[in-house]
C-alpha positions, 0 to 999 in steps of 0.5 A: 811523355815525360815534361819538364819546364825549367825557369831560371834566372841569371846565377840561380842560387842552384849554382851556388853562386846567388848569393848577395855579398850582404847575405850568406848561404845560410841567409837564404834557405831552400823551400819547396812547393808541391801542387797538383791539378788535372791535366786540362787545368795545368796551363792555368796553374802553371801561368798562376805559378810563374805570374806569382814567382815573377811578380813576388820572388825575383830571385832563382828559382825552379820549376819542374812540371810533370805528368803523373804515371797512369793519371790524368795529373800534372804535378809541379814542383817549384824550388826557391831559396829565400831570406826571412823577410822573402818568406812572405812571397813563398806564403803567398805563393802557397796561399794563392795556390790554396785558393785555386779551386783547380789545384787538387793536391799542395804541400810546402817544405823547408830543406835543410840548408846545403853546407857550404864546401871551402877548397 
């Protein structure tokens, strides 16, 4: 059984459409987290996970929640873009995650920036 969960905010940065009229896309670049844990522990890493981005990043965001074929493992996969100074919630993120016991496996990545298409 495939599970996916999507948590998204109003306008999220997906749509192309978040982007404050002080900052430009290129302000604000896309990361990813990756984290995996056993199935038994993954509503305690998925509560972590939302109660870190609610509470360090109000900005889109998504989070993608999967069972791994023939493995009693869940991955999650968070993906946010971020200005600079809003780096420091993706860090946090990642360390909490980091200090979880139950998470077996985490990796964070910068994506390169989405150009912007002008019609």
């Amino acid at each position: 059984m495939r599970i996916t969960k999507l948590e998204t905010r109003p306008d999220g940065f997906f749509a192309g459409n978040y982007f404050p009229a002080h900052e430009t896309a290129a302000d604000r670049l896309p990361y990813q987290v990756f984290a995996s844990c056993r199935r038994e522990q993954a509503p305690v890493i998925e509560e972590l996970i939302l109660m870190q981005l609610q509470n360090g990043f109000d900005q889109g965001y998504e989070l993608e929640i999967k069972p791994r074929p023939h493995q009693a493992l869940i991955d999650f996969t968070v993906s946010l873009a971020c200005s600079t100074p809003e780096r420091a919630s993706v860090v946090r993120l990642v360390s909490c995650l980091g200090q979880e016991k139950n998470v077996h496996g985490l990796r964070w990545q910068s994506l390169p920036p989405v150009p912007l298409h002008h019609g």
